[in-house]
C-alpha positions in Angstrom: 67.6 72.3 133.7 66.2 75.5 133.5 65.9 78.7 131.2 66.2 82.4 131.9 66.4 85.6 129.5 67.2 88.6 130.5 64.7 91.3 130.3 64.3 93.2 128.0 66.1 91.4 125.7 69.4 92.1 124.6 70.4 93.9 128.2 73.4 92.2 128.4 75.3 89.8 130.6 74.6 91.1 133.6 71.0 91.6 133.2 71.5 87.6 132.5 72.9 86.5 135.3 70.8 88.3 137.5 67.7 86.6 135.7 69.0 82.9 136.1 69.7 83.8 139.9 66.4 84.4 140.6 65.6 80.8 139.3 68.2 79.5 141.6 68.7 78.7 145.6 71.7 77.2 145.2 75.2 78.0 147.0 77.6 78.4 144.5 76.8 79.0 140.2 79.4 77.9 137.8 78.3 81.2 135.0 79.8 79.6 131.3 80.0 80.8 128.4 78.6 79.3 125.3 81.7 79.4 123.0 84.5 77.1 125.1 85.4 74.8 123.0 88.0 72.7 125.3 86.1 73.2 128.4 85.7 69.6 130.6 83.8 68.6 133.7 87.5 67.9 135.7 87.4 71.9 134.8 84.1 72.8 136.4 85.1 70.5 139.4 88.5 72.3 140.0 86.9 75.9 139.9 84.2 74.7 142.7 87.3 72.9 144.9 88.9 76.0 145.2 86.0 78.3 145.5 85.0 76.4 148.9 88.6 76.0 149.5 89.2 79.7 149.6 87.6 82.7 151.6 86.9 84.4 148.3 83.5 85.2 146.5 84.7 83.4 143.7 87.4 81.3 141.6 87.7 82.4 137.6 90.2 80.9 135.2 92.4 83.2 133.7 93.6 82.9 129.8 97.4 82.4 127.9 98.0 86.0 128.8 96.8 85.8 132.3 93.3 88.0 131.5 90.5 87.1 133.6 87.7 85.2 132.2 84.8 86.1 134.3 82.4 83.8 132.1 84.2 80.9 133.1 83.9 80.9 136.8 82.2 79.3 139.7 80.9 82.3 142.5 79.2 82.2 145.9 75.3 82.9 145.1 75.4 85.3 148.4 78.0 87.6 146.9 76.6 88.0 143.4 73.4 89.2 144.9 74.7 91.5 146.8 76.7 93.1 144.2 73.4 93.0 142.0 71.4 94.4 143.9 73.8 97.6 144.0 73.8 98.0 141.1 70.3 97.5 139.9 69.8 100.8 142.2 71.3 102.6 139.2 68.4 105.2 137.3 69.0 102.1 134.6 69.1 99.3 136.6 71.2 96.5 134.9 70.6 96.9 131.2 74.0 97.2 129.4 76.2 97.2 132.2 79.8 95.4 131.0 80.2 92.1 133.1 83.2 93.9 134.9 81.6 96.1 136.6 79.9 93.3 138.5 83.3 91.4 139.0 85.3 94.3 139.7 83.6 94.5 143.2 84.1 90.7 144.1 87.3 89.2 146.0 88.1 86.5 143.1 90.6 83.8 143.5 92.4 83.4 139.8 92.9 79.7 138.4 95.4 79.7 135.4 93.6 77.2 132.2 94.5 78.8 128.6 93.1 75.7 126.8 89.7 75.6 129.1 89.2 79.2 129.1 90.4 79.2 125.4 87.0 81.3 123.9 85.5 81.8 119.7 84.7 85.5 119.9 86.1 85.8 116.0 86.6 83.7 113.2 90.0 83.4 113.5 89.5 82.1 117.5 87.0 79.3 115.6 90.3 78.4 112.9 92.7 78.5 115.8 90.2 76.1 117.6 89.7 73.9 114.8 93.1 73.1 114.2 93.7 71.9 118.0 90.6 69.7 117.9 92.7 68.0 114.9 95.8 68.1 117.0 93.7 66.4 120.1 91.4 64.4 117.7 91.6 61.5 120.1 88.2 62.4 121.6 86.9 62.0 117.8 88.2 58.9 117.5 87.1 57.3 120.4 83.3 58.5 119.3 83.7 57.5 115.9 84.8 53.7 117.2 81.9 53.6 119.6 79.5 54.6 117.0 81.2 51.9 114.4 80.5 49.3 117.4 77.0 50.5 118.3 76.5 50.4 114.5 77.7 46.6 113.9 80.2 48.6 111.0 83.7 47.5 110.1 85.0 50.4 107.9 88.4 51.9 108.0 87.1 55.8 107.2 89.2 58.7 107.5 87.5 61.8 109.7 89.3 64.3 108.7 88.3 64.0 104.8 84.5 63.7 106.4 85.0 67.1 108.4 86.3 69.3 105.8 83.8 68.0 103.8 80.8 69.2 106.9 82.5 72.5 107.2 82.5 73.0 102.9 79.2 72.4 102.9 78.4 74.4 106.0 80.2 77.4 105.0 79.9 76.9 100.7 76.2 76.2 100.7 74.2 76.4 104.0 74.9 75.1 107.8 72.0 72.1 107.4 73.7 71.1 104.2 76.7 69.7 106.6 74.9 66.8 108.3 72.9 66.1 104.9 76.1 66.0 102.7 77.9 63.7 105.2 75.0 61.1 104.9 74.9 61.1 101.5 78.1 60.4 101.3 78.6 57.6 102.9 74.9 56.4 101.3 76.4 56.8 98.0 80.0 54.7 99.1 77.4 52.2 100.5 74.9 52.2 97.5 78.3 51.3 95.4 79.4 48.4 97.7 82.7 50.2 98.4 85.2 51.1 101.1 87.4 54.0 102.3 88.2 54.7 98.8 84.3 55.1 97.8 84.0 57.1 100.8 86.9 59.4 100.0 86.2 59.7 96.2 82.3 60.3 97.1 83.7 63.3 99.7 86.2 64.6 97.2 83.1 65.0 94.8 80.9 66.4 96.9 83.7 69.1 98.3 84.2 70.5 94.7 80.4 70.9 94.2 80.0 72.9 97.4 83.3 74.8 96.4 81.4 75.9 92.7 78.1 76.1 94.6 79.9 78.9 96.6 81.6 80.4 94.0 78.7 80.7 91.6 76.4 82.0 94.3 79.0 84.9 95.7 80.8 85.6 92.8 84.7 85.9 92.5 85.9 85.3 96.1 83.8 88.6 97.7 85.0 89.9 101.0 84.1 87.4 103.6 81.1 87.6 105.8 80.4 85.8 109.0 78.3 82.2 107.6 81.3 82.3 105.5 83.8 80.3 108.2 87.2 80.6 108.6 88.4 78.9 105.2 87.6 77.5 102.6 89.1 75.0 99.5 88.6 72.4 97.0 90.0 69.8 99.4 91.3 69.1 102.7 95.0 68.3 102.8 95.5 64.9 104.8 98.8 64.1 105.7 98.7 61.0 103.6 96.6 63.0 100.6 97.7 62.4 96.8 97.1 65.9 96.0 100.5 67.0 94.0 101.9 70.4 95.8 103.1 73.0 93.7 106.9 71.3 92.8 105.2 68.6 91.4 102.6 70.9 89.4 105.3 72.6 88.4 107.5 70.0 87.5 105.7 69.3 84.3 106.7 72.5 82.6 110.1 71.1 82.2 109.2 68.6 79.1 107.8 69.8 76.1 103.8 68.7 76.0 104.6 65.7 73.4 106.7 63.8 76.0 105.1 65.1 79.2 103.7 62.2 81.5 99.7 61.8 80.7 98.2 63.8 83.3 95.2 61.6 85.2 91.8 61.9 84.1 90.3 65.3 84.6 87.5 67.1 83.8 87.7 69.8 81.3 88.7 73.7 81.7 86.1 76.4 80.6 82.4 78.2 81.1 80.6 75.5 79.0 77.7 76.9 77.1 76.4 80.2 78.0 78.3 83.2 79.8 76.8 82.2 83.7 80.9 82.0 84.2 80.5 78.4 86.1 82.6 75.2 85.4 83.2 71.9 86.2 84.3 70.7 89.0 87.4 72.6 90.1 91.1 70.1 90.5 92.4 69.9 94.0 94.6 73.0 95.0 98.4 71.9 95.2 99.8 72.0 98.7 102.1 75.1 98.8 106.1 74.3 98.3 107.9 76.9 97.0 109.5 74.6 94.1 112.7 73.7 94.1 113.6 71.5 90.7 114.1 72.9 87.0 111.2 74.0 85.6 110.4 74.8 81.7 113.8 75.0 79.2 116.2 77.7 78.3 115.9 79.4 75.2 118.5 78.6 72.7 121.8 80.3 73.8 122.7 84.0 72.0 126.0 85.4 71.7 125.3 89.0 73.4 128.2 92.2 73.9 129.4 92.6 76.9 127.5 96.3 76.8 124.2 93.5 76.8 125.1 91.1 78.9 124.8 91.9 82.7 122.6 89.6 84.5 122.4 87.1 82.0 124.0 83.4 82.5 126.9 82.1 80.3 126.0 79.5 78.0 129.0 78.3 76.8 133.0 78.6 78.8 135.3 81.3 78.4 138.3 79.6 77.4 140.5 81.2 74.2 141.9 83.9 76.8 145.4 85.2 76.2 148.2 85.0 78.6 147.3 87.5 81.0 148.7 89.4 82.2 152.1 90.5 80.1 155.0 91.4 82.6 154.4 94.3 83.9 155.7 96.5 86.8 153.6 97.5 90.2 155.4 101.1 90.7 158.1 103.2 89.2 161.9 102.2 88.5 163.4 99.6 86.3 167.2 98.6 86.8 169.7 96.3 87.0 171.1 97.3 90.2 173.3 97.6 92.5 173.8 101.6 91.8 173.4 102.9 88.2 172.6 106.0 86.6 168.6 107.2 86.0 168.7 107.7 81.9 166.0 106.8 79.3 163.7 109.3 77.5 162.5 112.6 79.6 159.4 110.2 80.6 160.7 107.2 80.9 158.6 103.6 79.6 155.3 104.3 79.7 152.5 102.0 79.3 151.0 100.9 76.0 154.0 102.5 74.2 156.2 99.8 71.8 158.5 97.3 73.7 161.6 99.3 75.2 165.0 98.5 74.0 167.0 96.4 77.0 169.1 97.9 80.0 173.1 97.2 81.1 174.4 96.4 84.0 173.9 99.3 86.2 171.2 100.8 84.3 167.6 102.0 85.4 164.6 104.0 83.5 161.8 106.0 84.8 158.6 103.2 83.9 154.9 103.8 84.6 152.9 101.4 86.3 151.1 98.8 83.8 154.5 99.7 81.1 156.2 96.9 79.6 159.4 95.6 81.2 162.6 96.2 79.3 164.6 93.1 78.5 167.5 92.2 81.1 165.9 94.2 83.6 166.6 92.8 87.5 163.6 94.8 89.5 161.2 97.4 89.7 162.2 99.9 92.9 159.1 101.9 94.1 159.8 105.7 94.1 159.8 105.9 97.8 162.3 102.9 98.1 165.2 105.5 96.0 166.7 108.5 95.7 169.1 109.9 93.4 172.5 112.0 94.1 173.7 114.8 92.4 175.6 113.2 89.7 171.9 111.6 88.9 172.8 108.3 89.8 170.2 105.8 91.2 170.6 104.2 94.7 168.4 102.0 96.3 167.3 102.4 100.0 166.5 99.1 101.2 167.8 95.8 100.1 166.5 94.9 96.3 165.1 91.5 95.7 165.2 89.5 92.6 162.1 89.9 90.2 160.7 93.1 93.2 157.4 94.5 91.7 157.4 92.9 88.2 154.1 91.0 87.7 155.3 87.8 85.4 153.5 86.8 82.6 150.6 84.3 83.2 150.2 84.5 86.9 146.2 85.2 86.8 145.6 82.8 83.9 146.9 81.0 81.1 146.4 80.3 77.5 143.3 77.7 77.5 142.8 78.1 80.8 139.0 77.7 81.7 138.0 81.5 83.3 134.7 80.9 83.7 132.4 78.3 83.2 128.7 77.3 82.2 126.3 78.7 84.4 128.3 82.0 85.2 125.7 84.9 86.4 127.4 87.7 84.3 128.4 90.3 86.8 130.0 93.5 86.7 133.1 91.2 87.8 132.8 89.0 85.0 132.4 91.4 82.3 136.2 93.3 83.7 137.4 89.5 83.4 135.8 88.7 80.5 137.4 92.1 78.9 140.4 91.4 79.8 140.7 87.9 78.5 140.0 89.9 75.3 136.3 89.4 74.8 133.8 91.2 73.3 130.9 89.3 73.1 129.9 85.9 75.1 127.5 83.2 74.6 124.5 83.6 77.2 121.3 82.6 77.8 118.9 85.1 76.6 116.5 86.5 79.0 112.8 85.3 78.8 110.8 87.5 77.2 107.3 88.6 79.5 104.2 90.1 78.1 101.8 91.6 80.8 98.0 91.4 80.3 96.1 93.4 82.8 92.4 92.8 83.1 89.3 94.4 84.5 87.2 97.1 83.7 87.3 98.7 87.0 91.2 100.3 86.3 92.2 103.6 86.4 95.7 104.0 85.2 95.8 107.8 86.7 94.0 110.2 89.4 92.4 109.3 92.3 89.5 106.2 92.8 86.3 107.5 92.2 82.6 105.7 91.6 83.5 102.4 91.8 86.9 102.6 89.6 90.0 101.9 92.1 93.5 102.7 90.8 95.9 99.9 88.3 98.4 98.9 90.9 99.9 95.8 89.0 100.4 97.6 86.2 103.3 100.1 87.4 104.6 97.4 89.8 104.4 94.3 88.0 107.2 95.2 85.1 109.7 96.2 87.9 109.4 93.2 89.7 110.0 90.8 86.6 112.8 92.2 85.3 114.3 91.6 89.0 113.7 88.1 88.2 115.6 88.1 85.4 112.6 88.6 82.6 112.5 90.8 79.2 109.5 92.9 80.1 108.4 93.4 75.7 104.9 94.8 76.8 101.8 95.5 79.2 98.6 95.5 77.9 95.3 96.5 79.4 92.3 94.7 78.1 89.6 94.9 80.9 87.1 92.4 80.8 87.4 91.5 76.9 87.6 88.0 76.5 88.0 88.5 72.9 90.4 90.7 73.4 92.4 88.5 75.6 91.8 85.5 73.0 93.5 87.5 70.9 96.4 88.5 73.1 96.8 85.4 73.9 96.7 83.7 70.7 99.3 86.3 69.0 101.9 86.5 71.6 105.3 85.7 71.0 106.6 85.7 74.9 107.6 83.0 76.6 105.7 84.0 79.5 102.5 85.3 79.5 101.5 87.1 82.9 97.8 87.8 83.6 96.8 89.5 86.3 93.3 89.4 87.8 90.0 86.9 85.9 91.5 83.8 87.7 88.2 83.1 89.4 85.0 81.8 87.9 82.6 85.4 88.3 80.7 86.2 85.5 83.0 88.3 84.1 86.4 86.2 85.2 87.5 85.3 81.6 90.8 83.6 81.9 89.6 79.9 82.4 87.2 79.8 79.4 89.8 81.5 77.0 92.1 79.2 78.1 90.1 75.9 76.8 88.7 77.8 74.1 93.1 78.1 72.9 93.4 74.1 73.8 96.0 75.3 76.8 96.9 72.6 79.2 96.3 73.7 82.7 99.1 72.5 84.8 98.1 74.3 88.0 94.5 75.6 89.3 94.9 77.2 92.5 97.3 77.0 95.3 96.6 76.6 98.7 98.5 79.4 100.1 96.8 82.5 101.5 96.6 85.1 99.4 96.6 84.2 96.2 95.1 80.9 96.3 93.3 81.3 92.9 96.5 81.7 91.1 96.9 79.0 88.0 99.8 78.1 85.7 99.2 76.7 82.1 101.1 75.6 79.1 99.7 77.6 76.0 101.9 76.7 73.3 105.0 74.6 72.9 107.4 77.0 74.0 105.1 79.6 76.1 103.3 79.4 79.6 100.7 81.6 81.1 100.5 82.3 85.1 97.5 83.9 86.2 97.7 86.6 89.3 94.8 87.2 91.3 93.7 90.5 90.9 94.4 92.1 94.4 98.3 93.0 94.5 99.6 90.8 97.7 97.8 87.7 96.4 99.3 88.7 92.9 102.9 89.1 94.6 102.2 85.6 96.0 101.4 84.3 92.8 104.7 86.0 91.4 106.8 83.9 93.9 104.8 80.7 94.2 104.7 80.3 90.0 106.4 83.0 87.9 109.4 82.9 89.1 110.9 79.6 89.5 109.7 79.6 85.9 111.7 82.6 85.3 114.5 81.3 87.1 114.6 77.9 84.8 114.2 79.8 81.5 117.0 82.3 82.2 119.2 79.2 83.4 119.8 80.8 87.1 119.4 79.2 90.0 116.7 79.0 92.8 117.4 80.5 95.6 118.9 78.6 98.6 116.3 78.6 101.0 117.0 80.1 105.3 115.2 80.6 108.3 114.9 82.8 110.6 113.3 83.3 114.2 109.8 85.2 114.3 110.0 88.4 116.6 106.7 87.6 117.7 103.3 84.8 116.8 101.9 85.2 113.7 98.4 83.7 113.3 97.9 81.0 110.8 94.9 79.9 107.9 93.6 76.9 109.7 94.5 74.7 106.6 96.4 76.9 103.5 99.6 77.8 104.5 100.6 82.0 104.6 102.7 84.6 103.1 103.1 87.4 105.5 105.7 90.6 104.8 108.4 90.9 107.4 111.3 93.1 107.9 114.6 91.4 108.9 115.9 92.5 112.6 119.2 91.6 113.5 119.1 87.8 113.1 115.1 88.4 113.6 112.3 88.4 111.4 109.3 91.0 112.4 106.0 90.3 111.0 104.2 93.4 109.3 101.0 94.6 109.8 98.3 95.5 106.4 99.2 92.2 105.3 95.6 91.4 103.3 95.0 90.6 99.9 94.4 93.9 98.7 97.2 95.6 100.7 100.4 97.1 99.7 101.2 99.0 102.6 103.0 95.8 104.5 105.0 94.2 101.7 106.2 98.1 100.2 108.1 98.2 103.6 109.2 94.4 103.8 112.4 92.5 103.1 111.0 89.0 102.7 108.0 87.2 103.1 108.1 84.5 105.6 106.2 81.1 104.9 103.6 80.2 107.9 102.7 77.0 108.2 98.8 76.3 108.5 98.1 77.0 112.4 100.5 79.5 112.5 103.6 79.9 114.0 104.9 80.8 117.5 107.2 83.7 118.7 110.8 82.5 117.9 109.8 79.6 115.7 112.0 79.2 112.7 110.2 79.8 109.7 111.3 80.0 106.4 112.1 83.1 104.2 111.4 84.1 100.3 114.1 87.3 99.9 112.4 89.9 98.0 114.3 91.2 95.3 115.4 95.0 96.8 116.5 93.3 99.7 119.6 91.2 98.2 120.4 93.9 96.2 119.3 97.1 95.9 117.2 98.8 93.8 120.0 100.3 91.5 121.1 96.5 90.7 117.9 94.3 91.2 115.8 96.3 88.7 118.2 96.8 86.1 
């Protein structure tokens, strides 16, 4: 083996290749990259079979999208020379010339590969790599059993819990601290005499404290930089992990705290002693599952008007209603027929007026539509089914029926009857039916009352961002989009970065829901976590493992009140609205969860390597269309989307079902959803 650089440095990949030429006599030169992950020697061997199978000056692979990949090739020495050395005739000779322009001259024989030729030029490229080494993780296996044999060591040890412990080290602390972390370790499990559990337990440990290392030494999640790596989290998820996901989490809200199951062991919430804004070790973050079950309780039923009552759910059946409806007639004419003359008062029965006296034989009277039916009376003749003569008498123009166009009494309902049960979602449609069973109030479920704590100094609440101060956009939107789930919106407060002020807040509110948004992290100035231990809340979930929003929490702060905690940028807040606040919301107004659909991507969307996504789509036909401005700080993507579809970590491919969370405008409308 031999080294070349190209001179001066940096010139580029030409200027490369020329320099390891001259070190070479050879035939043919396989040029690689250094970043090809899934690259094999049958690969290298293929490309040089058809080089000197073909009359060409080389054979290159060519990627999923049939690009050329000119770096992972195998050429005829002769040819790149001479193509060289016309260009290096240039006034700047090779220096920063683009590899095409050396390529673009050669007759080049194209070999499809998109897993060989499958190149990390961005961070993404290294997460989408990543998560096909796990896919293919036979070749780790093999390794790890030959080094087990070589070693003399029986132990059972899963490699996937020892990897995402390497790459949390290597991207939370330092890239050395990988290899280092790893032995200690497994010198710890050893030093205790234990197994796979030790091992695991030891990783678990060692995850968190790279996790906190991270966070204390960058702050509240700062915009990522390249040593950062593709993602980050307190612990991998393992197919066979006991990490609850967020139904389970969840699922404790629904029991009061006296008679909730004792929660395992864990180490408690809070800064400790000082104001550095560390903590203890962090929980592992639930797997994402957008919850399903009942979570929290109801308030205690109200009786409400009907004026009050839209969009709330019926706590107790309708079922006192009257007889409805009283005979009435569909059109015009009441008789007893066959032929009779028209008499009556000048405007005949009308309706609401006092019961009319009865008819004879032969008789009819002028009637209005919704009047009471006179006694005896045979049929109701539409105006357009009669005429009269000139001695006013009546005569029906096509055959008259028994009972025609007289609505008996109780058809729609009868007394006692049940018209709508527990669990009714009071609609415009139910309060007409409600009305007309003569009610005028009904017993509901109230609706959960939301208070709104904004936080951070950095909040302007009008005018344009300006040194450092960016505009409140949770403030405006946040109220909106909780009374579209079905919340009482009694106040939004803006405390910055007070944690007194948000003691307080928190210690006097009277919601049932408390919604932070923003201190959810552990910077200096991140408050929420410390002022929850300081109140003695119970932290039911810390952090979610769903991109954005993964900091987002849920608590228990009194007996009857929860807080969830938003991230401060607005899509990871709108993720934390879906993920926690409202299947809360949804228990604690009685309604149900929504039944959950999928739909067809209109084209890939690329995946976190290991949390699972929300991405804004619009809905296409029977299509959903991924949106673009989809970060954690944009608003631009979900202010034009209909849903959000759920991508699984690794993504998901062009026409893959994938499931959708409806965003409230969507179903309904803005005139119904947000009133």
């Amino acid at each position: 083996m031999r080294w070349a650089r190209e001179e001066p440095p940096g010139a580029g990949p030409v200027a490369a290749l020329e320099a390891g030429l001259r070190l070479s006599t050879a035939e043919h030169a396989v040029v690689l990259s250094a970043d090809l992950p899934f690259l094999e020697a049958a690969t290298l061997e293929r490309l040089l079979t058809v080089l000197r199978a073909a009359d060409a000056d080389g054979a290159l692979l060519t990627d999923a999208d049939g690009r050329d990949q000119p770096l992972v090739a195998a050429y005829r020495t002769a040819a790149l020379r001479r193509e060289l050395t016309a260009l290096g005739a240039g006034p700047d000779g090779l220096t920063g010339l683009p590899l095409r322009r050396l390529t673009g001259a050669l007759d080049l024989t194209r070999v499809p590969d998109p897993l060989a030729s499958f190149d990390c030029d961005t961070w993404d490229d290294i997460a989408n790599a990543r998560a096909r080494i796990r896919e293919h993780g036979h070749v780790l296996d093999e390794w790890i059993s030959a080094v087990k044999d070589e070693l003399g060591i029986d132990l059972d040890v899963d490699t996937g819990v020892l990897l995402d412990l390497a790459r949390d080290a290597a991207h939370g602390v330092a890239r050395p601290a990988a290899p280092l972390t790893t032995f200690l370790v497994g010198y710890a499990a050893a030093q205790g005499k234990g197994g796979p559990e030790a091992v695991a337990e030891a990783a678990r440990k060692a995850a968190a404290l790279a996790l906190r290392w991270e966070e204390e030494n960058s702050g509240a999640h700062p915009p990522r930089t390249p040593d950062d790596g593709p993602g980050i989290r307190a612990e991998a998820p393992a197919e066979d992990s006991d990490d609850l996901d967020v139904e389970e989490a969840l699922a404790l809200v629904r029991e009061p705290r006296t008679t909730a199951p004792a929660p395992d062991p864990a180490p408690p919430l809070g800064a400790g002693s000082g104001t550095s804004g560390t903590r203890p070790p962090l929980a592992p973050r639930p797997r994402y599952r957008r919850p399903r079950r009942p979570l929290g309780r109801p308030p205690r039923p109200v009786s409400v008007s009907l004026a009050d009552a839209l969009g709330l759910v019926l706590a107790a059946p309708s079922t006192r209603s009257p007889t409805c409806p009283p005979s009435t007639p569909r059109r015009w004419t009441a008789g007893r027929w066959p032929t009779g003359p028209l008499g009556g008062p000048g405007r005949g029965v009308l309706a609401g007026h006092a019961q009319p006296g009865p008819l004879t034989d032969g008789e009819a009277v002028r009637i209005a539509t919704g009047a009471r039916i006179p006694a005896d009376t045979t049929a109701v003749l539409r105006t357009e089914h009669g005429r009269t003569d000139t001695q006013g008498r009546l005569h029906a123009t096509r055959e008259v029926s028994h009972g025609q166009d007289i609505r008996p009494r109780g058809q729609e309902c009868r007394n006692g009857d049940q018209l709508l049960p527990v669990g009714t979602l009071v609609t415009p449609a139910v309060l007409g039916l409600a009305a007309a069973a003569g009610y005028d109030t009904v017993t509901a479920v109230p609706r959960p009352r939301v208070e709104v704590l904004v936080l951070g100094d950095e909040l302007l609440t009008e005018g344009l961002p300006h040194d450092g101060l960016i505009r409140d956009a949770l403030g405006p939107m946040l109220p909106s989009w909780l009374r579209a789930m079905g919340a009482e919106v009694t106040a939004v407060r803006r405390l910055g970065d007070d944690a007194r002020a948000l003691r307080k807040a928190l210690t006097s509110s009277g919601a049932d829901l408390v919604v932070t948004t923003g201190g959810t992290a552990a910077g200096p100035v991140d408050h929420v976590h410390p002022t929850l231990e300081r109140i003695g809340a119970e932290l039911l979930v810390d952090g979610v493992q769903v991109r954005p929003g993964h900091p987002m929490l849920l608590a228990r702060t009194k007996e009857n009140q929860h807080l969830v905690g938003l991230p401060g940028n607005p899509l990871a807040a709108v993720s934390g609205l879906l993920t926690l606040a409202e299947p809360l919301l949804l228990t604690l107004a009685a309604r149900p969860a929504p039944e959950p659909y999928t739909l067809p991507l209109g084209e890939a969307v690329q995946g976190h390597p290991y949390d699972t996504r929300l991405v804004p789509v619009v809905l296409r036909g029977d299509r959903a269309a991924p949106l673009h401005y989809n970060g954690p700080a944009m608003l631009r993507g979900i202010a034009a989307a209909d849903a959000l579809a759920v991508v699984p970590p690794g993504g998901a491919r062009q026409g893959e079902e994938t499931e959708l969370l409806d965003l409230p405008w969507a179903a309904a409308g803005i005139g119904v959803c947000f009133t």
